[in-house]
N, C-alpha and C positions, 0 to 999 in steps of 0.2 A: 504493500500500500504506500510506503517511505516512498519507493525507487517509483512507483507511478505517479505520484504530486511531484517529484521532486523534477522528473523528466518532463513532465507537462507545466512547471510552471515555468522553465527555462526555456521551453517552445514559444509560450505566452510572453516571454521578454522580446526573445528574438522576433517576434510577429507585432511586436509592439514598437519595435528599435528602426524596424524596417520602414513601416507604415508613418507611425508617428513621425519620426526622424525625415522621412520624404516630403510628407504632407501632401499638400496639391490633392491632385486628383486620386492619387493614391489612397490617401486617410479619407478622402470624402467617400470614396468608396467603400474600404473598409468599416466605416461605424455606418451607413447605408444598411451594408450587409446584416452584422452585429444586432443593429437598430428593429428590423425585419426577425431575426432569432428573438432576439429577447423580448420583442411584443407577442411574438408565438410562443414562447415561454407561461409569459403571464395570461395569456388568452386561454390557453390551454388549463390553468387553473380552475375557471371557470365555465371551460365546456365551450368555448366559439373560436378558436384557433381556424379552422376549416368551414366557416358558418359565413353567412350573411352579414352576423355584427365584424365578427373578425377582420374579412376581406374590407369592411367599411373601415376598419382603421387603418392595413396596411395600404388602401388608398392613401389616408391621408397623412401616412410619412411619407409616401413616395411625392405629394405632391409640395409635403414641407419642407425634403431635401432639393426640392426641383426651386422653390421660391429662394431656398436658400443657395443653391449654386449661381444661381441668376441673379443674387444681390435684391430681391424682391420683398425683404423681411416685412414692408408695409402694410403687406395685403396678409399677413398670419394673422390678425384680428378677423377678416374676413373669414378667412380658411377654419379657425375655430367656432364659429358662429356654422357655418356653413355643413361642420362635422357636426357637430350637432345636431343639425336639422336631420340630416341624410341621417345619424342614429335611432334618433325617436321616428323618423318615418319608419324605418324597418322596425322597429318594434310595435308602432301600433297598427302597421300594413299584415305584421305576421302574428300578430298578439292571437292566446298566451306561447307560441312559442319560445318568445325570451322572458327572463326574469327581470327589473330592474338592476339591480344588483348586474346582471351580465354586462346592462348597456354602459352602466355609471365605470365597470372594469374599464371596460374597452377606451371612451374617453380619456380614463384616467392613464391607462396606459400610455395612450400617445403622446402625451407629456411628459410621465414618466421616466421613457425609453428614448426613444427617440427625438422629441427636444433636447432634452435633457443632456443626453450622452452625444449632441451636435455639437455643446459646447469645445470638447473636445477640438474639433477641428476651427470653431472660430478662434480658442484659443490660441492655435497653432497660427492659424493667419494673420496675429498681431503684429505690431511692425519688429516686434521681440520674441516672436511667438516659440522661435525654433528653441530659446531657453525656455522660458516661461511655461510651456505646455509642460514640461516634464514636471513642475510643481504639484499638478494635479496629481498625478501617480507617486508623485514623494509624500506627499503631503497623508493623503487616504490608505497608501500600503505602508507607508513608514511610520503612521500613526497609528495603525492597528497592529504592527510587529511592537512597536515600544509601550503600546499600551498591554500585551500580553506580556510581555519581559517585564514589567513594574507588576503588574497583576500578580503573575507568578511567585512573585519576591515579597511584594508586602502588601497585596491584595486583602482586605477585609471586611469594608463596604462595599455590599450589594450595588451595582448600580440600576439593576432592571430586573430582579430576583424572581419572576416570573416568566419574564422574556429570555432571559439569556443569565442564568445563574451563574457559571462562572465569569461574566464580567466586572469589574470592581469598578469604584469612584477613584480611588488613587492608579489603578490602569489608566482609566481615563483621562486622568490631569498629565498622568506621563505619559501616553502617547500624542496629547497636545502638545507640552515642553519638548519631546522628543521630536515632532516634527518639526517644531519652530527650531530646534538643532540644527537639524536637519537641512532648511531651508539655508538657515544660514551659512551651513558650510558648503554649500549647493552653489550659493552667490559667490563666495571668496573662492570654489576651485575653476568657475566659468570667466571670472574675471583672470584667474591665476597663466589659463592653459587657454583660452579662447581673448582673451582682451576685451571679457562683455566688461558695462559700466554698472551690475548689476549691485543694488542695495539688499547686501544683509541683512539691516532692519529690517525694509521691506519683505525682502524673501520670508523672513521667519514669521512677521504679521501674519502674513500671506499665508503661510505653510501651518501658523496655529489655528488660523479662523478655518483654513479649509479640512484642518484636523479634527475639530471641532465637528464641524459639521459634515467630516464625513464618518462619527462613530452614529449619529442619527441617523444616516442612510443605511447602515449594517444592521442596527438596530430595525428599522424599517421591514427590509425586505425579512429580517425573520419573523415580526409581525404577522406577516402574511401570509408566510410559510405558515404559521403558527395555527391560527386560522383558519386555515384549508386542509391541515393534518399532511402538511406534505415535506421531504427532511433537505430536497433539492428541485430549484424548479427544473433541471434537462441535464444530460450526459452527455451533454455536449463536447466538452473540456475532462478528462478523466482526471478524476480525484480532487477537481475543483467544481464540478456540477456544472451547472449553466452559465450562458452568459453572465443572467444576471445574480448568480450566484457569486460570482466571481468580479464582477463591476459594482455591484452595490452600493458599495460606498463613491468608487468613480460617479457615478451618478449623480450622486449630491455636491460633490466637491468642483467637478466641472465648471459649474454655471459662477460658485463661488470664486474660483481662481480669476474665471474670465474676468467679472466684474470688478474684482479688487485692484487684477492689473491696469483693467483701465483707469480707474480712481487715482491709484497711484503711481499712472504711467512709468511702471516699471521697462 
């Protein structure tokens, strides 16, 4: 079980080093794809992966990736308003074939998912992005590796003792210092070996707030797990479950890096 995480999560670097590291057309594709799994992921939760509701959502990634290749983002007001509509018509065109509960998923997911994890590559298209994006994956994996190392060590408050029993409150505090670490030594070796102008301070703000808020996304998705009685949403990835098994927290941290690096035009 070691040797199969250990060899799939060094695939998941390498698929990550390649894409990310490229960007362009590359990564838009790639989290496209991703974007597509992990809404079939969560759809599949509740029964319309291959249904009517479903297909109405991977419409409308496909057509939010398409506004966003095209610099179009004005019209995503529309585009949400407009999913909408097309959702409750297929529910009360086909009523009682769905539940509410199925339609209210499927919305949710397209925000979710696929918004969500777009950040991703707007990030990377900053006028900094080729550093800056790797924030998001320092920030959310380096904050749940250091929040288990403090846990492990002096772990004693509960922090979700229902949700997730062995996480702790001082896990938590230290995978937030540990990412703001993190960040900051992230800035002084891209300045060191690359000649970025990149702020320490800032990287670490940066790399706490989206630590922070990437143990609510991890939290999150096992929620839902929780929920639905299920231990992984797909087999996608072996010994890491599914996409969104495995993004989780990326998910929540994304949208956070982008923003903060704009605020603080890192």
């Amino acid at each position: 079980m070691f040797k199969t995480r250990l060899l799939s999560g060094i695939v998941l670097v390498i698929v990550l080093v390649v894409t990310v590291g490229t960007g362009g057309e590359l990564l838009f594709a790639f989290l496209g794809a991703i974007s597509l799994v992990g809404m079939t992921e969560l759809y599949k939760v509740v029964g319309v992966q291959s249904k009517a509701l479903g297909l109405a959502g991977y419409l409308a990634a496909l057509v939010y990736y398409g506004l966003l290749w095209g610099k179009a983002m004005e019209y995503m007001t529309m585009l949400s308003i407009l999913f909408l509509v097309l959702l409750m018509a297929v529910y009360v065109f086909t009523f009682p074939a769905y539940r509410a509960e199925q339609v209210m998923t499927v919305f949710f997911g397209f925000f979710y998912v696929a918004v969500m994890l777009s950040y991703v590559y707007q990030t990377r298209m900053l006028l900094e992005g080729g550093v800056v994006v790797w924030l998001i994956f320092l920030s959310s994996w380096g904050c749940d590796t250091c929040a288990y190392c403090v846990g492990v060590l002096i772990g004693k408050h509960k922090m979700a003792p229902k949700l997730s029993p062995k996480k702790s409150v001082e896990g938590g505090i230290g995978g937030i210092a540990g990412a703001a670490l993190l960040g900051a030594l992230f800035a002084l070796a891209m300045n060191q070996w690359q000649g970025a102008s990149a702020s320490p301070l800032h990287y670490a703000v940066i790399c706490a707030a989206g630590g922070a808020i990437s143990q609510v996304g991890d939290l999150a998705a096992s929620a839902i797990k929780r929920n639905h009685d299920i231990k992984d949403y797909g087999k996608l990835i072996p010994g890491h479950g599914g996409i969104l098994d495995r993004f989780d927290s990326v998910i929540f941290t994304a949208p956070v890096i982008y923003y903060l690096a704009t605020m603080l035009a890192v």
